[in-house]
C-alpha positions in Angstrom: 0.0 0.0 0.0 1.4 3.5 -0.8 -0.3 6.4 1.2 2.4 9.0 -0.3 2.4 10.5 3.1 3.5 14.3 3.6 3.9 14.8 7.7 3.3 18.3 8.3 2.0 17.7 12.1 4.8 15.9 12.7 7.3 18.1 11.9 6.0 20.4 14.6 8.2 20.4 17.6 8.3 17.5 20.1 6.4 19.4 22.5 3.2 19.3 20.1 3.0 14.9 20.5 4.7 12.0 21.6 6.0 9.6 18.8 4.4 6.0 19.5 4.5 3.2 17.8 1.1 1.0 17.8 0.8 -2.4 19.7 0.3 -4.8 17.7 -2.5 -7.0 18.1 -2.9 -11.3 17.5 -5.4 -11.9 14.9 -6.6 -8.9 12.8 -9.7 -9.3 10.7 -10.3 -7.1 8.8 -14.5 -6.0 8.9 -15.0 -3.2 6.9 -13.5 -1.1 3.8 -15.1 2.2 2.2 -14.0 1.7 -1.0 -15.9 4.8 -2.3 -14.0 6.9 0.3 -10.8 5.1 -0.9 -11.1 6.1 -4.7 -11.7 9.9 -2.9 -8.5 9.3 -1.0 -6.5 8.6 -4.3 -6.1 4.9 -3.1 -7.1 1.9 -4.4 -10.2 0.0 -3.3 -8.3 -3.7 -4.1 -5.1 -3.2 -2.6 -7.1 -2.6 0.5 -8.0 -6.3 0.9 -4.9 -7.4 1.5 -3.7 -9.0 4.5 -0.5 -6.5 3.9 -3.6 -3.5 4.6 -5.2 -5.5 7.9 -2.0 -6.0 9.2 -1.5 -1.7 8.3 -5.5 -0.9 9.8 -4.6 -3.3 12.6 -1.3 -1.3 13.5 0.8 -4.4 13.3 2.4 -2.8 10.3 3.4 0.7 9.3 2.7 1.6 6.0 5.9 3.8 4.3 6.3 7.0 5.6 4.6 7.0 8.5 5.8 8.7 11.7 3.4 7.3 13.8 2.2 9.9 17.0 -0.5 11.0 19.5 -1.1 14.3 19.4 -1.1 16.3 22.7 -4.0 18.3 23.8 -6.0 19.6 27.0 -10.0 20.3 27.5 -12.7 21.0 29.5 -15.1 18.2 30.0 -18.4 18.6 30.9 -17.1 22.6 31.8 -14.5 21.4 34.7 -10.5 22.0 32.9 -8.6 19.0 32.7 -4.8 20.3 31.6 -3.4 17.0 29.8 -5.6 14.6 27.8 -4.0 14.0 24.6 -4.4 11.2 21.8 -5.4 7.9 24.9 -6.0 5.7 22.1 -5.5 7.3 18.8 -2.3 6.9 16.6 -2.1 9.8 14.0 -0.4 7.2 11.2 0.7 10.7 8.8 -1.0 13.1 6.1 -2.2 12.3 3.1 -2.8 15.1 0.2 -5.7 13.5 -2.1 -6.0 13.9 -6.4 -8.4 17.0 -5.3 -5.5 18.9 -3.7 -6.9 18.1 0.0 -4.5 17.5 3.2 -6.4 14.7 5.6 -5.0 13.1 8.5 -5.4 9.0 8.5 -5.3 7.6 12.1 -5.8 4.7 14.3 -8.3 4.9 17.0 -7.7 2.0 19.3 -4.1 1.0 18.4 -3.0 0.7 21.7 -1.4 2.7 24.7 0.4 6.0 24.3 1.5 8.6 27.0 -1.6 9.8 27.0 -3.3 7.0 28.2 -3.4 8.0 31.9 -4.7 4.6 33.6 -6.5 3.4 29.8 -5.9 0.3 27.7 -5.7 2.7 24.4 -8.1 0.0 22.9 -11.4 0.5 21.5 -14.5 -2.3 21.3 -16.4 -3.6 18.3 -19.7 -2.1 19.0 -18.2 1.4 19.2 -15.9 1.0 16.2 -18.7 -0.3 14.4 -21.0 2.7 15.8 -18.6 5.8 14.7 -17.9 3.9 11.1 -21.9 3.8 10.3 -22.8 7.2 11.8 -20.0 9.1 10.3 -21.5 7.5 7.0 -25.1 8.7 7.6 -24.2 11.9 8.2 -21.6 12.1 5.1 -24.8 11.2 3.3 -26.5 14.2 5.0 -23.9 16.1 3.7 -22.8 17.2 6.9 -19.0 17.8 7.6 -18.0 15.1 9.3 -14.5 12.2 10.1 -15.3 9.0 8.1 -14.0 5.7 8.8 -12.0 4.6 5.8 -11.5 0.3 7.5 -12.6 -0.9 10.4 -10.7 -4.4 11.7 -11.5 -6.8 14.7 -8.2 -7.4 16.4 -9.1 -11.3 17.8 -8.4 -10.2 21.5 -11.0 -8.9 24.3 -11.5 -5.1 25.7 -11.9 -5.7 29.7 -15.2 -2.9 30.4 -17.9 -4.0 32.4 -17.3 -7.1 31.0 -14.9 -8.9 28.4 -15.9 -7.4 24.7 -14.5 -8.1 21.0 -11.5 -5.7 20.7 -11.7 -3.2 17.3 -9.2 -0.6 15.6 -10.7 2.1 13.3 -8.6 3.7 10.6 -10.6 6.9 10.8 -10.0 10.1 8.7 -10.1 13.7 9.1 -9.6 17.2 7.8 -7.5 17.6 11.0 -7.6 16.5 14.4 -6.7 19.8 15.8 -9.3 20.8 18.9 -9.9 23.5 20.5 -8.3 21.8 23.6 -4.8 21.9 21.5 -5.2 25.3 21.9 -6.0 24.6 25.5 -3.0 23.1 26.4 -0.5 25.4 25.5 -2.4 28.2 27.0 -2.3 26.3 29.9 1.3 26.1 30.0 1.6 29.9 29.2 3.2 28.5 26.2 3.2 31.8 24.1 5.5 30.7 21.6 3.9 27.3 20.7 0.2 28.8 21.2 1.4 30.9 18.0 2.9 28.1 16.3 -0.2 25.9 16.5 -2.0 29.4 15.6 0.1 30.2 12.0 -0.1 26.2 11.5 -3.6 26.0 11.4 -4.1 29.4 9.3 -1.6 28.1 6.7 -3.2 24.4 6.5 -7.3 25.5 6.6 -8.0 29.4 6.4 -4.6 30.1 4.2 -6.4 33.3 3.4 -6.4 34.4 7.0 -2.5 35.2 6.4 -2.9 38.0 3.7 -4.7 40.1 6.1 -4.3 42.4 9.3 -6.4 40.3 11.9 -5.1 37.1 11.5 -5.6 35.4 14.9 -9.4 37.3 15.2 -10.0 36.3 11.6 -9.4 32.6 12.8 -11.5 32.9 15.6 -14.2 34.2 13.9 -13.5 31.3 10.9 -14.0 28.8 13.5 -17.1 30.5 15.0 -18.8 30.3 11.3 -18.0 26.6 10.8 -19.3 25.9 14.3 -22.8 27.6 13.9 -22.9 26.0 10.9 -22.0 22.6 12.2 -24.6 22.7 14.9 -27.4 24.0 12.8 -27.1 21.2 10.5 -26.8 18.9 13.5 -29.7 19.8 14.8 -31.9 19.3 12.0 -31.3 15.6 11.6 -32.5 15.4 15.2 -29.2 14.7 16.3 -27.1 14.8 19.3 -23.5 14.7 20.2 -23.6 13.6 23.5 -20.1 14.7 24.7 -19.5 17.9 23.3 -16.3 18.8 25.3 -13.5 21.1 24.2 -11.1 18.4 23.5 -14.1 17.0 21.2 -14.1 20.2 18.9 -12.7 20.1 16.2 -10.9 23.5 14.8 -12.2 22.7 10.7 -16.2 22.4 12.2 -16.0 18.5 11.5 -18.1 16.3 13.7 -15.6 14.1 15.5 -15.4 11.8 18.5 -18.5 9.6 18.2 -19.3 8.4 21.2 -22.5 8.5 23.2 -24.4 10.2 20.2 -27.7 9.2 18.6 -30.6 10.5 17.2 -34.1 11.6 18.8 -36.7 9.7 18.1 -40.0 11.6 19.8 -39.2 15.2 19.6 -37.9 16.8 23.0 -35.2 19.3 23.1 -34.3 17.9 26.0 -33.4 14.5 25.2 -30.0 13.3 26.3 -28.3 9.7 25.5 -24.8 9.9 27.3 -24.9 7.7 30.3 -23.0 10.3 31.9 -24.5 13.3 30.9 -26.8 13.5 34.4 -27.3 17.3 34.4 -28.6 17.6 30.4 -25.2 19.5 29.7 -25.2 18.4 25.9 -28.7 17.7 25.6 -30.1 18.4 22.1 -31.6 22.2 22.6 -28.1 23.3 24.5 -25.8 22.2 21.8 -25.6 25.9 20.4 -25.2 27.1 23.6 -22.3 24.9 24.4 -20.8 25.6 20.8 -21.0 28.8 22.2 -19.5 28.3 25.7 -16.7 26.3 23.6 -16.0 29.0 21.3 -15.0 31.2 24.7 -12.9 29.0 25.9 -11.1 29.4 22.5 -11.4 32.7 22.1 -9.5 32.8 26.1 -7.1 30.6 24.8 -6.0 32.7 21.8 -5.7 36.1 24.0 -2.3 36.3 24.0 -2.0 36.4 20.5 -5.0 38.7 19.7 -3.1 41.1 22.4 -0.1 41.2 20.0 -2.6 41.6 17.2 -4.7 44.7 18.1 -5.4 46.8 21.4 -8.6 46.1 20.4 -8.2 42.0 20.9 -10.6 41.5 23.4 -13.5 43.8 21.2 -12.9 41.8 18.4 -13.2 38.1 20.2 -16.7 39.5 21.4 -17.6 40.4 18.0 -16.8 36.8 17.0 -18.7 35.2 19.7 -21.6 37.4 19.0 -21.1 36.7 15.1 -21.4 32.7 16.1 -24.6 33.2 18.1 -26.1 35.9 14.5 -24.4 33.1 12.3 -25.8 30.0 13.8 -29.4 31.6 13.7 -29.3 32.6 10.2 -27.9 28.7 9.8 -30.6 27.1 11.7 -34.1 29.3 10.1 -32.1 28.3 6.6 -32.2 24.4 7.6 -35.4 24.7 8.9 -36.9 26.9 6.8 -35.4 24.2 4.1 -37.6 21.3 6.2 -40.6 23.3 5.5 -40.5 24.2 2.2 -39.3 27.9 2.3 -37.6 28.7 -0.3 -36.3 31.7 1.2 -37.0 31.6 5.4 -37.6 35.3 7.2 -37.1 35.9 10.7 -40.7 36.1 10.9 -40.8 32.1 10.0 -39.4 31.7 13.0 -42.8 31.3 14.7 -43.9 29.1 12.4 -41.1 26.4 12.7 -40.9 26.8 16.6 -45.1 25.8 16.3 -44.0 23.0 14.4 -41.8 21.7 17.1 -43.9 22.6 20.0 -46.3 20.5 18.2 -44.5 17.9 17.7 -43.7 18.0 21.3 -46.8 18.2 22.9 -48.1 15.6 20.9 -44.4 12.7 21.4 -44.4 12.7 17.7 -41.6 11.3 15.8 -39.2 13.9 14.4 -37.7 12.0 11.7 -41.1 10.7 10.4 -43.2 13.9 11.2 -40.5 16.2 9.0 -41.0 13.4 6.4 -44.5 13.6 6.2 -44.5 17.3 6.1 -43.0 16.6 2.6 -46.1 14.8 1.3 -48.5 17.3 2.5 -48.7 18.6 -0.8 -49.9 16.0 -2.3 -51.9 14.1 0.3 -53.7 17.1 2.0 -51.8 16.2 5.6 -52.6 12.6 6.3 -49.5 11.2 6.9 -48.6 14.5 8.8 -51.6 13.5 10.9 -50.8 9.8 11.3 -48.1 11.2 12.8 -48.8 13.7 14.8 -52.2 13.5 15.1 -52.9 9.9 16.2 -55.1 10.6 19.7 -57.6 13.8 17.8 -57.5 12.2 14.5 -55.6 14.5 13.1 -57.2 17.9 14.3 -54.4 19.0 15.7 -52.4 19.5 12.4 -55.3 21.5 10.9 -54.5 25.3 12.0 -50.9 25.1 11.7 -51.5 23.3 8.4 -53.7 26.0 7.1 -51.4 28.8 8.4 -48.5 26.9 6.6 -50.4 26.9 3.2 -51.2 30.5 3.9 -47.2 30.8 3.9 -46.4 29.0 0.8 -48.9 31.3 -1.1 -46.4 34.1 -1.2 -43.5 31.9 -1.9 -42.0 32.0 -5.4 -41.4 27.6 -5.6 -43.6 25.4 -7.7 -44.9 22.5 -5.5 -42.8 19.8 -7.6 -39.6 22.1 -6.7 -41.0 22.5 -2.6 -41.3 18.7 -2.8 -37.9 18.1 -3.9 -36.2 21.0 -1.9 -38.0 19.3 1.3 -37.0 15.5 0.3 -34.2 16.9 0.1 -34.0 18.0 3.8 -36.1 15.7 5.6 -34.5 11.9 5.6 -36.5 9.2 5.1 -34.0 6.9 7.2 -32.0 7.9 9.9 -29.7 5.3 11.8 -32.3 4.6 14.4 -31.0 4.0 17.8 -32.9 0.5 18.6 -31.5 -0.6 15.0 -28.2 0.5 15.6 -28.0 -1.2 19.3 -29.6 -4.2 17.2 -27.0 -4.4 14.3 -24.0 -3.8 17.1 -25.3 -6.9 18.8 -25.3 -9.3 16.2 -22.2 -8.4 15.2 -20.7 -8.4 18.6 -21.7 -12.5 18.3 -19.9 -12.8 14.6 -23.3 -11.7 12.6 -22.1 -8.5 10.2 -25.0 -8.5 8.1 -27.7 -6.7 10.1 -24.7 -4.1 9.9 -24.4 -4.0 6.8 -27.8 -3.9 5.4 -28.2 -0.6 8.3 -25.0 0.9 6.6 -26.7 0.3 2.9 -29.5 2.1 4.2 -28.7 5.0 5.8 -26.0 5.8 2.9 -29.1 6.4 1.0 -31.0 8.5 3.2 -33.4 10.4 1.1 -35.3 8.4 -1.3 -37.8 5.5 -0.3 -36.8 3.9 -3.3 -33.0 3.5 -2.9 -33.7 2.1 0.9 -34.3 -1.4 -0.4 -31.5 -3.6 0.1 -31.9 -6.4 -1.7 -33.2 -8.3 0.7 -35.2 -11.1 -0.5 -36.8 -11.8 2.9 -38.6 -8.7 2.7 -40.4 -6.7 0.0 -40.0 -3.3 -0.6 -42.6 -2.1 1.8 -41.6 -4.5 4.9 -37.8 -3.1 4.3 -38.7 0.8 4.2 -41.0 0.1 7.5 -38.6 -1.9 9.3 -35.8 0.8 8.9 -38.0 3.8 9.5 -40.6 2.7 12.5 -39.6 4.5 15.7 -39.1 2.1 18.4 -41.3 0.1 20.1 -41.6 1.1 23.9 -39.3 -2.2 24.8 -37.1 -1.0 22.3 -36.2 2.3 23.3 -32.3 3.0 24.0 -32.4 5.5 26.5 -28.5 5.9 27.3 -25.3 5.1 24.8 -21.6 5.0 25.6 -18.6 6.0 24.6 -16.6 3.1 25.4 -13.9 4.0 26.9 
């Protein structure tokens, strides 16, 4: 295999990582390869079967040119400052610049211990290997910015949690793994000189423009602020939530990284939490802009000494950046929403309207996923799936007045209804990677079964047609499949807590 790495992390000063060489495990297995992702990579999908390529994804080989390291960072979690975290289980293999001109980072994420680890094994499990590769691929397929898994291995020895579980190693990829608690952890250190270094690094790798002008370290600030509100908007209107949305689980490009205790809501309630250790609602869904926000301070605090050097004006300008996330991320949320209901071109006045919608679908324990989709037939079927939905207990009168004041919207809007119907399949998913099918797929293949994953992963990769969520499946028909994948849960099934599994 020939990654043509280019090392630009690693030729930061020591200080910045530790060099580490992954343990090497008894009998990798290798479970899954994105071969689409691969031919995006510049790599190719065959020479990724190899046992050559499971021995590299298992970390019992290093591919040429790697310089192998875990990268050293700080960060508040859940708001209390923790000054040393670092890379506990990730190995940062090297960089790889794709066909498309496009620096990513390929790295191991359960390769064993570094000096990081603190008291930790540094290895991962199947079922959240398995979880981060299939949710990282939904919400690629939302067109959300997001890590991907490029392989995913079993390693043929246990991972002592609670109790003894099939040990994993994902090769995951990234933009950057750069957090806001890198920035953290120089600051910490009144490290002046590497808090710059990390500064001009991350200008010249994402925000190269940043460098041409006169408020270079505000500019990134601000740069990171817009990604963010961005990121959370579009989180938020797939229904879904982080879980642990610490500083050292930021990441500096507005990726979504570190999947751990995430899901998806299935009734609408913004405050639905799934971390197991989430007790006080921290990083429930309806706070995550707020957090974003709280995050983005802790940045902003971070980058103080160098926006002192910048202007007498730093601390003027870091406000105007944290009040340009809070303007940014509301212009970003009516514009997903407004999307979801068919707007072609959502007012601030629309915000009523949508926050109806929600209240309604709260009062009422409706689906979100299902209730948004529905919405996008009401054109054609007068409401009656909307009411299915939502309606279930009044048959269906409690859709009526916000239904007629929605059709009184969409008089004055300029779309056809065939163009609203497509712009709102286009922003309501059919198929979302349901908790109670995800817990369900991780099971079976925790006892050597991979194809209820794999017919999940087919799915959601698809997640806006009805007609592209058939599998194949010969059990089922058409029909059966596209219920089976898009019924909420049955009260048995609901997963009320996830973990991270560390």
């Amino acid at each position: 295999m020939i990654f043509a790495f280019d090392n630009s992390y690693a030729r930061l000063p020591d200080r910045f990582h530790a060099r580490v060489i992954p343990t090497a495990v008894a009998q990798p297995a290798l479970l899954q390869v994105n071969e689409d992702f691969a031919r995006q990579l510049g790599l190719n999908p065959s020479e990724l079967h190899t046992q050559e390529a499971t021995d590299i994804f298992a970390g019992n080989r290093l591919p040429e040119g790697a310089e192998p390291l875990a990268m050293a960072y700080a960060g508040h979690q859940f708001g209390s400052f923790v000054p040393q975290l670092g890379d506990g289980r990730a190995i940062l293999l090297g960089e790889r610049v794709t066909p498309d001109g496009v620096r990513v980072d390929i790295q191991l994420k359960g390769a064993g211990r570094t000096p990081f680890s603190r008291s930790g094994d540094g290895r991962a499990c199947l079922g959240p290997v398995l979880r981060e590769y299939l949710i990282s691929e939904a919400m690629h397929a939302f067109g959300i910015p997001t890590t991907r898994g490029l392989a995913a291995v079993a390693t043929g020895e246990p991972v002592y949690r609670e109790h003894p579980l099939p040990g994993a190693i994902l090769t995951r990829v990234a933009s950057s793994h750069v957090r806001v608690g890198t920035f953290e952890y120089f600051r910490a250190r009144q490290d002046s000189e590497a808090l710059k270094t990390l500064a001009d690094y991350v200008i010249a790798r994402h925000f190269p423009a940043l460098a041409e002008t006169d408020q270079t370290y505000s500019g990134l600030l601000d740069a990171v602020a817009t990604r963010q509100a961005d990121l959370i908007a579009a989180w938020m209107s797939v229904g879904f939530i982080h879980g642990v949305m610490n500083t050292d689980n930021m990441s500096i490009v507005g990726e979504t990284i570190d999947y751990g205790p995430c899901a998806f809501m299935d009734s609408y309630d913004p405050t639905t939490v799934f971390s197991s250790i989430d007790y006080r609602g921290r990083y429930a869904y309806g706070n995550q802009a707020r957090i974003a926000h709280w995050n983005l301070s802790s940045l902003a605090m971070s980058l103080k000494p160098l926006l002192e050097q910048e202007s007498d004006q730093a601390a003027a300008r870091a406000t105007a950046a944290l009040d340009h996330f809070q303007a940014r991320f509301d212009q970003a949320w009516l514009a997903r929403f407004g999307c979801k209901l068919g707007l072609a071109d959502a007012q601030s006045e629309d915000r009523a309207l949508i926050k109806d919608f929600l209240d309604l679908l709260e009062q009422h324990q409706a689906d979100f996923t299902n209730s948004f989709r529905a919405l996008s037939s009401a054109l054609e079927d007068g409401g009656d799936a909307l009411a299915r939905e939502v309606g279930q207990r009044d048959h269906g009168q409690a859709c009526s007045p916000w239904l007629a004041r929605w059709r009184e919207r969409l008089a004055g809007d300029p779309l056809t209804d065939a163009e609203r119907s497509q712009m709102m399949r286009q922003a309501n998913p059919a198929v979302i990677p349901r908790n109670h099918r995800v817990e369900q797929a991780l099971d079976a293949a925790e006892k050597g079964d991979m194809q209820p994953f794999e017919r999940l992963l087919a799915v959601v990769r698809e997640p806006w047609d009805d007609a592209k969520n058939n599998t194949g499946d010969d059990a089922r028909d058409y029909a059966e499949i596209s219920a089976f994948y898009q019924a909420p849960p049955k009260p048995q099934e609901v997963v009320q807590y996830t973990f991270c599994g560390t």
